[in-house]
N, C-alpha and C positions, 0 to 999 in steps of 0.2 A: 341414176345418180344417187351416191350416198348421202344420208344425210344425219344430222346429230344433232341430240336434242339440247339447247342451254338455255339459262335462266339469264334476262336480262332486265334491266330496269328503266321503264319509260315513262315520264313528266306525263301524271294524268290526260290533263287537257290535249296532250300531243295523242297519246292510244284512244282516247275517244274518236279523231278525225279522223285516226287513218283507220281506224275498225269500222266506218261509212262509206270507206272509200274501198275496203280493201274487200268487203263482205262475200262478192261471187269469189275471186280468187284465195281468199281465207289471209289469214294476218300472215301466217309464216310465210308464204310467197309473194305477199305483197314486201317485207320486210327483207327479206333474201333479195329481190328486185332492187330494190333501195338499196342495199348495199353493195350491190353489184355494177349500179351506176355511182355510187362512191367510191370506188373501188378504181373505176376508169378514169374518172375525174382527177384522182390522183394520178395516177401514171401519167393523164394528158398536160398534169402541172409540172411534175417532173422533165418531161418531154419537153416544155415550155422552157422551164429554166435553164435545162442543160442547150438546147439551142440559142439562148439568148447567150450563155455564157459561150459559146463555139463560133458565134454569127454577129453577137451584138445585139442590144434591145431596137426593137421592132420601132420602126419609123411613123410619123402620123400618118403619112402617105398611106403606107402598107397598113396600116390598121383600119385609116378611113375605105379601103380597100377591099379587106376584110368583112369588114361589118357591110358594106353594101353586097356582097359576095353571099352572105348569110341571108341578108332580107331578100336577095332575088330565090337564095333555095327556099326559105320560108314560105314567098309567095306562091311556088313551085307547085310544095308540099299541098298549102291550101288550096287549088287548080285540081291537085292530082285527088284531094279527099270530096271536093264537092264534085266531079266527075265520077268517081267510085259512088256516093252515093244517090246520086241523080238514076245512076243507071242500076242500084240496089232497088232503088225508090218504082222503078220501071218495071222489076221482075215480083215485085209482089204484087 
């Protein structure tokens, strides 16, 4: 993948936290990351509003819906990483 270099500007206190966090994978790919999930974020908003505007705004029903929809993948997710690392924890 190409890539190119630019100069930007980031709120101290903000490039201190993510240079902690971002250290094995280095600042510019932590930063690239980051914008690539802002980047989705928007289209999924766009997506959002053009559906409300074609469908109508989303009902409590369907929301309350939603959101229990989420916490059962959430629960999923955490099942599926302590299972992954129980059996990580096994092979060392």
């Amino acid at each position: 993948m190409a890539t190119k270099k630019v100069t930007v500007t980031i709120p101290e206190d903000l490039l201190e936290e993510i240079r902690g966090e971002a250290a094995e994978r280095g600042l510019s790919a932590y930063i690239a990351d980051a914008l690539r999930l802002k980047q989705d974020r928007d289209r999924l908003r766009e997506l959002a509003d053009w559906l409300q505007e074609e469908h109508g705004p989303v009902t409590d029903e369907e929301h309350a819906a939603a959101l229990a929809e989420l916490e059962d993948l959430d629960a999923e997710h955490e099942r599926r990483r302590r299972v992954h690392s129980s059996h990580a924890g096994e092979a060392a």
